[in-house]
N, C-alpha and C positions, 0 to 999 in steps of 0.2 A: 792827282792831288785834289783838282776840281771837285772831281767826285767823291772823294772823301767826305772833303767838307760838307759838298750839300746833303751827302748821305747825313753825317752827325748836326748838321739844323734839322733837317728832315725829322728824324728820330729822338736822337737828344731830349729833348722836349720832353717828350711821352715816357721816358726812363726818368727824368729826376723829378717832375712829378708824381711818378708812382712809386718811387723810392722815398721822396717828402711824404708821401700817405702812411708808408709802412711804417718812417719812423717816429711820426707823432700817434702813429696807432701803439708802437711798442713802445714808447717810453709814456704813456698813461696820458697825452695832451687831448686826446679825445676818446670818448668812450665805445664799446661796443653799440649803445641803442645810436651814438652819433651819427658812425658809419653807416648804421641801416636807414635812419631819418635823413642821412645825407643823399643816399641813393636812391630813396623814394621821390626826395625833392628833387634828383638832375632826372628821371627819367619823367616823372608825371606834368613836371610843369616847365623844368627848363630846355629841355633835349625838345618838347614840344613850340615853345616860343623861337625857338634855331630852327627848326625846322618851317615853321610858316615864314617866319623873318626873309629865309635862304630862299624860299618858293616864292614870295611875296616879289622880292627885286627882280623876277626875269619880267621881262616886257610883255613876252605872248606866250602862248603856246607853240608858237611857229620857232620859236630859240631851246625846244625840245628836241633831241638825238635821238627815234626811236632805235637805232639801230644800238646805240651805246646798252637802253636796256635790254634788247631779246636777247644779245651775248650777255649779257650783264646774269640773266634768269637762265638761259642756254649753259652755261658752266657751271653754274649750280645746281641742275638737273644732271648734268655729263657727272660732277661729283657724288651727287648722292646716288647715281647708281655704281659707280664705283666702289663705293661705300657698301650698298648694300651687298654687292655679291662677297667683298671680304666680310662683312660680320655672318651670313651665311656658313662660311666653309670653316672660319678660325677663330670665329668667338660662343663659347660655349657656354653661357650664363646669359639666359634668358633677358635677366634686370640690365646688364651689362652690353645687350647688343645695341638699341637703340642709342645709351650713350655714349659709345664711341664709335656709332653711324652716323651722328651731328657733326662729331670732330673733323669728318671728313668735308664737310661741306655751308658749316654756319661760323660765320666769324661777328665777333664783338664789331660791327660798323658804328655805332653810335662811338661808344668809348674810344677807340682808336682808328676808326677806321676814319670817319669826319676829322679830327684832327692831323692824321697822316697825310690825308687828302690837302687840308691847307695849308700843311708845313711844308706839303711838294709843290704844287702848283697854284698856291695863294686864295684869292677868290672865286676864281674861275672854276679852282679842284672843286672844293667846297658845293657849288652848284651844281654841279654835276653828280657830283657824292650825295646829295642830297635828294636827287631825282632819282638817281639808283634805290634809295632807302626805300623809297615809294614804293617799291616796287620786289626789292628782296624783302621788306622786311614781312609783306604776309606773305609772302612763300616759304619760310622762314618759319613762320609760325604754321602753317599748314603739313611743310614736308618735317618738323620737328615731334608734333604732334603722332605723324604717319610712324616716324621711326620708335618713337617710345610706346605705339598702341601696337603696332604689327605682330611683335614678338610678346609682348607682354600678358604674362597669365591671368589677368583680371582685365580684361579688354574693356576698353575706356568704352562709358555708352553714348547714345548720343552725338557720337564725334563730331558730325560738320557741324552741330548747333556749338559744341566744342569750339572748335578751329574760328569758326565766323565770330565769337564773341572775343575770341584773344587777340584779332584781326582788329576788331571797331573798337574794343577798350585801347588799346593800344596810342601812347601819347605821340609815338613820333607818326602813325598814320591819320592820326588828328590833326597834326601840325600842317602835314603837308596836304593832307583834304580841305580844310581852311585858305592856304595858300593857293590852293589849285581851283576853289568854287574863286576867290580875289580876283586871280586870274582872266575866269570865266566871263565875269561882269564888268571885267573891266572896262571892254568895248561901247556896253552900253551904258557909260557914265563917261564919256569924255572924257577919257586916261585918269579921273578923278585919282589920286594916290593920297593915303594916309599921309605917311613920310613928309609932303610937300602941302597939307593942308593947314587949316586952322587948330588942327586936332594933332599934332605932331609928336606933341606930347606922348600920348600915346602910343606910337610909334617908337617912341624913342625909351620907354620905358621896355616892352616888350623885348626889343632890340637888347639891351642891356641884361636882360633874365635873360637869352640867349645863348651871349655871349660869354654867362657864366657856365653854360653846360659842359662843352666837353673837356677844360681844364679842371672845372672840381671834384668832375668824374671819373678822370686820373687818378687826383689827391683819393678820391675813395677806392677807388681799385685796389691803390698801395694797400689800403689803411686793411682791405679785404682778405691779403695773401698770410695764407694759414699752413707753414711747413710741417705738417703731420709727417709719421711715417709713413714710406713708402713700396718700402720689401715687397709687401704682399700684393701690391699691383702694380710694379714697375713695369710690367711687359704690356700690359693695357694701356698706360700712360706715355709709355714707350710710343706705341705703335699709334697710339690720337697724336701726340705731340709733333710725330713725322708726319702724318696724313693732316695736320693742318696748318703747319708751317713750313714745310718742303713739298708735299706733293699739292695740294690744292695752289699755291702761286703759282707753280710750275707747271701745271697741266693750264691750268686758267690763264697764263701771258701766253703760253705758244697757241694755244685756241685764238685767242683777241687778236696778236699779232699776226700769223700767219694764214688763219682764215679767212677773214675778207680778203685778204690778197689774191688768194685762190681761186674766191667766186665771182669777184670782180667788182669787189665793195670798195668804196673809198677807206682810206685809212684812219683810224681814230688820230685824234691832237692830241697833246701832250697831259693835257685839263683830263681829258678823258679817260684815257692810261692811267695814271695817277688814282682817279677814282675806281679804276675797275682791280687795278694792284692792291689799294687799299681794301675793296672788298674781299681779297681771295686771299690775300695776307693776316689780315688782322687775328688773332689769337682768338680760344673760344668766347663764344657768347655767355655771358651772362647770366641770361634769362635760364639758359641751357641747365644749371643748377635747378633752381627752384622749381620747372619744369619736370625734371627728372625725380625731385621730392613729389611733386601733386600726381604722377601718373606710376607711381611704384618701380619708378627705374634706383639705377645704381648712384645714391644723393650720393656719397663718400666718392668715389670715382668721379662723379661729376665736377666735381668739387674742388679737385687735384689735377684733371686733365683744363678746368678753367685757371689756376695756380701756373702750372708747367709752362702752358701755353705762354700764357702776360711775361714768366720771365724769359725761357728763350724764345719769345717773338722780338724782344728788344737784340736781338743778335742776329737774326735771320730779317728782322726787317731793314735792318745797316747793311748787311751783304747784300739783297736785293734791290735797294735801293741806288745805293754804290755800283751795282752791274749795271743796271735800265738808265742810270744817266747816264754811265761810262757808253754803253751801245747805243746813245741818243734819245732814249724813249719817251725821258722827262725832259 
C-alpha cells in the first residue's frame, strides 16, 4: 500500500496536469498560437532559469557523482545501438527509421523527467536530474541528429556544424553552463553567493521563472495531444511505444543496478536512481517532432509516437515506480 501511494504522488501530478492542458486546449480556453508561445516560453527561458537555479545551489564541483553520469550516457549509448540494429532489419521506410530509432533511446527529461525526479526524491532528485541533463541532453542532440541523417535520402550537410549549433543554442545547456562557469569562480570570490547578497533580488526572481517550468510544461503537453488516426501506423507506434516505456527503463535499471555491483563500484542512493529512472522512463522527446520535420524524417509518426508515449508513460511510470519502491530502490 506504501508503495502505492508514493507511486500516485510520484506520478499523479504529471497526469492531471496534462489532462488540465488538454482540457483547456479542447474546450477553446486557450488557443493554438497559445500553446506554441507557451512552449517557447518554458523551454527558451524558463527550463533555462531551473536549470542554472538547480546548478547554482550545489556548493562545488566536488558534490558532483561522475559515475552517476557515464552510466547515465553509457545506457543511452547501450540503447541507441539497440535501436539501431532493429530499424536495420524491420523498418522499411527510409523517413521512418531515424524516428522510431529515437524512441528507443531519447526521453522528454525536461517535461517529465525533472519533475518525476522531484516528485520521487524531492531536492536532492532534482539535482541530480539536473546534472544528468548536462550531459544527455547534447548527446541527445547529437546521437538524434545521427539517427535522422544516417538513413535519410537527402543527407543533412554540414552535420557537426549541425549538431554543435543545436548543442550551444540549446536553453537548458545554457542554464546549466551558467551554473557550472558560478560554480567555477566561486572559489575565488570567497563563497560570494547571489542568493545571500545585496543583489538577492535577483536570485529570487530568476528562482521564480524556474519554478514555473516544468509544471506549465505539463499544462502545455496536455494542451499538445492530437488523437489523429492511427490505422496506418499502429505497428510503428506500437513498437516506439514499447521500446520507450517498457524496454528502455528495463534494460537501463538492471544496467544501473546490477553493474556496479559486478565491477565493484559503490551503489547509487536513492536521489540518484530516481534521476537515472526518470531518464530512461520518461516518454518521447519533444524536440524529437520538430526535429524530424527540419531533416525530412516521418513529422506525422513523430507526432503520434510523442502523443502515445505522454499517455501510456502515465501508466508504466505508476507500475515502475510502485515496483522500485516496493524493492527499495527509492
Amino acid at each position: 500500500m506504501n508503495a502505492l501511494l508514493f507511486s500516485i504522488n510520484a506520478v499523479f501530478p504529471l497526469i492531471l496536469l496534462s489532462a488540465f492542458g488538454f482540457y483547456i486546449k479542447s474546450n477553446g480556453t486557450v488557443s493554438e498560437q497559445f500553446v506554441k508561445d507557451g512552449n517557447k516560453f518554458c523551454f527558451k527561458y524558463a527550463f533555462m532559469a531551473m536549470m542554472f537555479i538547480t546548478i547554482y545551489k550545489i556548493d562545488s564541483f566536488a558534490q558532483i557523482r561522475w559515475q552517476v553520469i557515464f552510466f547515465a550516457l553509457a545506457v543511452v549509448l547501450v540503447l541507441f545501438f539497440i535501436g539501431l540494429i532493429y530499424i536495420i532489419f524491420f523498418v522499411k521506410d527510409p523517413k521512418q527509421k531515424g524516428v522510431i530509432h529515437q524512441a528507443f533511446y531519447r526521453s522528454n527529461y525536461a517535461t517529465i523527467g525533472l519533475p518525476l525526479s522531484f516528485n520521487i526524491f524531492g531536492e536532492e532528485g532534482l539535482i541530480v536530474a539536473s546534472l544528468v541533463s548536462a550531459f544527455s541532453v547534447p548527446l541527445y542532440n547529437i546521437l538524434g541528429v545521427i539517427s535522422l541523417s544516417a538513413f535519410n535520402e537527402q543527407k543533412e550537410k554540414h552535420l557537426v556544424i549541425h549538431i554543435i549549433k543545436q548543442i550551444v543554442k540549446n536553453p537548458l545547456i545554457q542554464g546549466v553552463a551558467l551554473g557550472m562557469i558560478c560554480l567555477l569562480i566561486r572559489p575565488y570570490t570567497n563563497g560570494w553567493r547571489l542568493s545571500t547578497s545585496n543583489f538577492s533580488f535577483i536570485y529570487k526572481a530568476i528562482d521564480a521563472l524556474g519554478q514555473i517550468a516544468p509544471w506549465l510544461s505539463l499544462i502545455i503537453l496536455g494542451a499538445q495531444f492530437k488523437f489523429s488516426s492511427v490505422k496506418k501506423l499502429i505497428k510503428q507506434i506500437s513498437v516506439s511505444v514499447i521500446a520507450r516505456l517498457v524496454l528502455a527503463p528495463s534494460v537501463g535499471m538492471i544496467i544501473v543496478i546490477f553493474v556496479p555491483k559486478l565491477i565493484g563500484l559503490q551503489s547509487f542512493t536513492g536521489a540518484e536512481y530516481a534521476a537515472l529512472f526518470a531518464l530512461f522512463a520518461s516518454p518521447q522527446a519533444v524536440a524529437s517532432v520538430s526535429m524530424a520535420d527540419q531533416m525530412n524524417g516521418d513529422s506525422e509518426l513523430a507526432g503520434q509516437i510523442l502523443v502515445w508515449t505522454a499517455v501510456f508513460s502515465m501508466f508504466t511510470l505508476f507500475l515502475f515506480t510502485a515496483f522500485f519502491k516496493t524493492i527499495g530502490i527509492f
